[in-house]
Every structure is written in structure tokens, then in C-alpha cells.
C-alpha positions in Angstrom: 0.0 0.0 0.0 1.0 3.0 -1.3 1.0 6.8 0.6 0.2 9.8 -0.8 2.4 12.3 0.5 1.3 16.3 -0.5 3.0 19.2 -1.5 2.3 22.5 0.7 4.8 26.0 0.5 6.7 26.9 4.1 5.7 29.7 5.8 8.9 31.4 4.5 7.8 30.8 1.4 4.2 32.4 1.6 5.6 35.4 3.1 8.1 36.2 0.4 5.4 35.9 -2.4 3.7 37.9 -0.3 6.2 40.7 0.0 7.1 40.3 -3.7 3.3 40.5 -4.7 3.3 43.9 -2.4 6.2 45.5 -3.9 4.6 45.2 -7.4 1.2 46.6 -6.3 3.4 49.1 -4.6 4.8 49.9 -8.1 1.9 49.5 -10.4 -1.3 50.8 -8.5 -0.1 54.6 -8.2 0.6 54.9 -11.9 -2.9 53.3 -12.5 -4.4 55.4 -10.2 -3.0 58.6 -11.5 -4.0 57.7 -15.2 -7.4 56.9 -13.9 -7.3 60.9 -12.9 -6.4 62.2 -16.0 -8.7 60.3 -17.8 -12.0 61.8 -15.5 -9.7 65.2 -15.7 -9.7 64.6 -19.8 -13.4 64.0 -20.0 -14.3 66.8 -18.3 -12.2 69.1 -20.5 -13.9 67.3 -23.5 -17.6 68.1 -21.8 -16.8 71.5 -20.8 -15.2 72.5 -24.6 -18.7 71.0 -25.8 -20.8 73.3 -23.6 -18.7 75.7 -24.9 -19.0 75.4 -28.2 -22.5 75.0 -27.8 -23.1 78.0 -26.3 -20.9 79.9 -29.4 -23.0 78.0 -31.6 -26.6 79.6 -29.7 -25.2 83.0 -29.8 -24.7 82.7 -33.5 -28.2 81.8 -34.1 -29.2 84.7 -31.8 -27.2 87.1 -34.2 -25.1 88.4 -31.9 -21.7 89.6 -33.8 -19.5 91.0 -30.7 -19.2 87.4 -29.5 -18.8 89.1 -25.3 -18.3 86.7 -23.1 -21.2 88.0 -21.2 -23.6 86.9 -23.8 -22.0 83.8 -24.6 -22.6 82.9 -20.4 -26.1 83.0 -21.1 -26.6 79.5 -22.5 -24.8 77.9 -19.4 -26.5 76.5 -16.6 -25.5 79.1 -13.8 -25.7 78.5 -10.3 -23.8 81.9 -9.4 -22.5 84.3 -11.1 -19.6 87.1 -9.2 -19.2 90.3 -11.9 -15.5 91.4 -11.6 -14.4 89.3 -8.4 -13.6 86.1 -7.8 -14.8 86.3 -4.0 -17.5 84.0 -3.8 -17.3 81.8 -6.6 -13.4 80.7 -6.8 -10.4 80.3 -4.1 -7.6 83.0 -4.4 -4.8 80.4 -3.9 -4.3 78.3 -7.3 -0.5 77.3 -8.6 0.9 77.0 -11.9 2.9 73.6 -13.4 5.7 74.3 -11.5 3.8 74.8 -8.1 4.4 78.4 -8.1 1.7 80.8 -7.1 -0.6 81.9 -10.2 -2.8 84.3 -11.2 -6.8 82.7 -11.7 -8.8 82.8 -8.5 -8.4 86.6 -8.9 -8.1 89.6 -11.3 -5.1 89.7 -13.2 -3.2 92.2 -15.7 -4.8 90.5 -18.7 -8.3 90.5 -16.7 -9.2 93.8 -15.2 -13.3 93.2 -16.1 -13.6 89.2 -14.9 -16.7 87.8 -14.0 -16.7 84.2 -12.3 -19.2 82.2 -12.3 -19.9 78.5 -10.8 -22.1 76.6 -12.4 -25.0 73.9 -11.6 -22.6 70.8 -12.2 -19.8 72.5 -10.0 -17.1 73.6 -12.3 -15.9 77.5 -11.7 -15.9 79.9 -15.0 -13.6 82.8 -15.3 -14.5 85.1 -18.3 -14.4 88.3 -19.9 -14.1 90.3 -23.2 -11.2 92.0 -24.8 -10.7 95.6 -24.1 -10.4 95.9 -27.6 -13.3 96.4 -30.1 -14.3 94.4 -33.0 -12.3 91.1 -31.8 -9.2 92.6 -33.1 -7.0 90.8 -30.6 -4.5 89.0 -32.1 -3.1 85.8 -30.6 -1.7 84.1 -33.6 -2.5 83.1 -37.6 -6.1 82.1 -38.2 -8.8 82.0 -36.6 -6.6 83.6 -33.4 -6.2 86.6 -35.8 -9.4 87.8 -34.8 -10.0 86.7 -30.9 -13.1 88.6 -29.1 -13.3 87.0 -25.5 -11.6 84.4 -23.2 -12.9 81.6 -21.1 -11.2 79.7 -18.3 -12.2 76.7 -16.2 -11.5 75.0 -13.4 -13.4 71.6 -14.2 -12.7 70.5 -10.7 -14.5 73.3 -9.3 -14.1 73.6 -5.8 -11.5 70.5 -5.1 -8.4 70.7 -5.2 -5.1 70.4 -7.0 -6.3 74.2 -7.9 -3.6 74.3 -10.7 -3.1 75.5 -14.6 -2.6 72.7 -17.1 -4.1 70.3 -14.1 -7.6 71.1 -13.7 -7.6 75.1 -15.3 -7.8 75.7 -19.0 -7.8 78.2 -21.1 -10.4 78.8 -24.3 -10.4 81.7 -26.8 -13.3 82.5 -28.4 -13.0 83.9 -31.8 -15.2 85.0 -34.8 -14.4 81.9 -36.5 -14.8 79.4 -33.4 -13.5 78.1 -30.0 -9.9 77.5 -30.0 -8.2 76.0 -27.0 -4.8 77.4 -25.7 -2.1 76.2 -26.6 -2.5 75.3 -30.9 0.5 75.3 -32.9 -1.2 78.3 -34.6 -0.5 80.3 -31.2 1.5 83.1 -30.5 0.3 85.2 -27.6 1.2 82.2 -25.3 2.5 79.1 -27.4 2.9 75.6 -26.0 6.2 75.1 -25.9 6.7 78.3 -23.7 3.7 78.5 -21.9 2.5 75.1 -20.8 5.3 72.5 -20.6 6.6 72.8 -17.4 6.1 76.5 -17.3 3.2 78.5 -16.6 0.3 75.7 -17.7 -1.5 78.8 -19.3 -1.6 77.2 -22.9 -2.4 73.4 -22.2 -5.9 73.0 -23.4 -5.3 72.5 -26.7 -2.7 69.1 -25.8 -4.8 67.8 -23.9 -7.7 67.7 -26.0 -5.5 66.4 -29.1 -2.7 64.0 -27.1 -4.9 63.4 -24.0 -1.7 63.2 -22.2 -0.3 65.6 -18.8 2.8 64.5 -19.9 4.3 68.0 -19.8 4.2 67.6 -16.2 7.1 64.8 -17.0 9.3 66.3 -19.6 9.9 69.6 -20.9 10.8 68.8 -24.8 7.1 68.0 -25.8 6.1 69.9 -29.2 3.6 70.0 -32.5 6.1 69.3 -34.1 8.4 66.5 -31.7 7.5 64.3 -29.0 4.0 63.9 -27.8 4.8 61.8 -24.9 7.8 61.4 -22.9 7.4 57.8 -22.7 
């Protein structure tokens, strides 16, 4: 009669697949976390340049040629608006790529008229027309030839991080449509100078297209080069 002897792994044995299986999730869970993030963070850019674009589309069919930011807010859903201050609708304490202090929760050089407004699904608006007439603003070839007002979002409302190219971004709106900051058509604040780990003014426009914060890696993204630092 033969016995049957079984096979079983030592205690030692368990506890270093254990550790080993804890190291990788140690490894592997923040990077899936964090690209979890960007994705909701991407998808709310996308929903918020559709409402946008919506709302350019409405104030064409009204007929109204000045394309003002204050009619253009009119086809959002509101739930406050604050005319030229940020108190009461936005914090004062946002940062830029770098982690530097920058200028949204309140009125800056290029903003001396914003209005703020938060609206019913909790993002915060900053917007306001060019002093200049006519949309005769010029921030690049194009359409950004002929720029009348400016939006900017915080798509995360309330919550933090609170920073540009992160959950703030930039939108012109121009006589010939919406166009995110940061194109390769731009000049007033072009990508390479004014996103990638610098200010995070002029991000919009990668995200949308690349769907990628990788500027937030490297610092020799392009149109024209890299589109990922990977």
C-alpha cells in the first residue's frame, strides 16, 4: 500500500510571495491610479469645450456679432455668477505647473473686467471680453487673428489640485470658433513656452488632441516633436 504524501509552500515561502506581490502593487497601482485621474480630468475638458462650443454655436443663431463673453454665459446652466471678483465663486490660492503661485482665483493684468461664475454641475468659469473692439485681438495666424473673448475653467470646481494645465484651461473664443490654448497656430502664449513645465496657461489645446499631462514629465514635448515622454 502506497502513501500519498502532499505538497504545501513553508511559511517562508508564503511570506516572500507575499512581499514580492506587495512590492509590485506598490509599483503598479499609483501609476494606474493617477492615469485613472487624468482620464476623468480629460473627460471633463472634452464636456466642458462642448458646452462651450454650444453655447458659441446659440449666440450665433441669436445674431449676436461681438461674441462678449457675457452673452455667450447666457446659455450655461449658472448657479452663481460674481461680476468682476472672484470672491464667492473661486479660491484665491491656485498654482501654476511648477507649483508656483498663479494668477486665476483673482483679477489679473490680462483681466481687469472678470466675471466668475460656478455653475450647476460644480465647475468654476472665469470670463471676460477683450478691451479691444471688434475682436481685433490678435493671438496668432487664423482664426486667433481675430480673438473677441476668453474663457477659463476649473473643471474640478471647488476640489483641489487648484492648478493650470491640471484642472484650469484656457479657451479663446473667436469670430471663427472656439480654439483651446495652446494650438500650434499660437502666438500670444504658445505651447512650448507657456504650458510645458512652465506657466500651464496654454495646455488646453494638448490635452484635447494628445490626452496626455505628460508636460508635467518632460519639458521637450512639441507640435512638431514628442507627444509623450514615454
Amino acid at each position: 500500500m502506497f502513501k500519498k504524501y502532499g505538497f504545501a509552500f513553508t511559511l517562508a515561502e508564503v511570506l516572500i510571495a507575499l512581499a514580492v506581490i506587495g512590492i509590485v502593487a506598490a509599483l503598479t497601482i499609483p501609476s494606474l491610479i493617477e492615469k485613472y485621474q487624468e482620464k476623468i480630468l480629460i473627460t471633463k475638458l472634452k464636456k466642458f469645450y462642448s458646452e462651450l462650443s454650444f453655447a458659441y454655436n446659440m449666440n450665433i443663431a441669436n445674431e449676436k456679432p461681438d461674441f462678449s463673453s457675457e452673452d455667450i454665459i447666457e446659455y450655461f446652466k449658472v448657479y452663481k455668477i460674481c461680476e468682476h471678483t472672484y470672491e464667492g465663486c473661486a479660491d484665491n490660492r491656485y498654482v501654476n505647473v511648477k507649483n508656483q503661485s498663479a494668477n486665476w482665483g483673482k483679477t489679473d493684468s490680462f483681466a481687469s473686467t472678470s466675471n466668475y461664475a460656478i455653475l450647476q454641475n460644480g465647475m468654476i468659469l472665469r470670463y471676460f471680453t477683450f478691451k479691444s473692439s471688434g475682436c481685433n485681438t490678435n493671438a496668432g495666424t487664423g482664426a486667433l487673428s481675430n480673438t473677441c473673448s476668453e474663457f477659463s475653467i476649473d473643471i474640478n470646481g471647488s476640489q483641489k489640485p487648484n492648478q493650470l494645465g491640471k484642472d484650469v484651461f484656457y479657451f479663446y473664443v473667436t469670430q471663427k470658433g472656439i480654439v483651446p490654448f495652446g494650438t500650434k497656430e499660437e502666438t500670444r502664449y504658445p505651447f512650448e513656452t507657456a504650458c510645458s513645465l512652465r506657466s500651464g496657461t496654454s495646455c488646453a489645446a494638448w490635452v484635447l488632441q494628445n490626452e496626455n499631462f505628460d508636460y508635467f514629465k518632460c519639458d521637450d514635448l512639441s507640435w512638431d516633436g514628442k507627444k509623450t515622454c514615454e
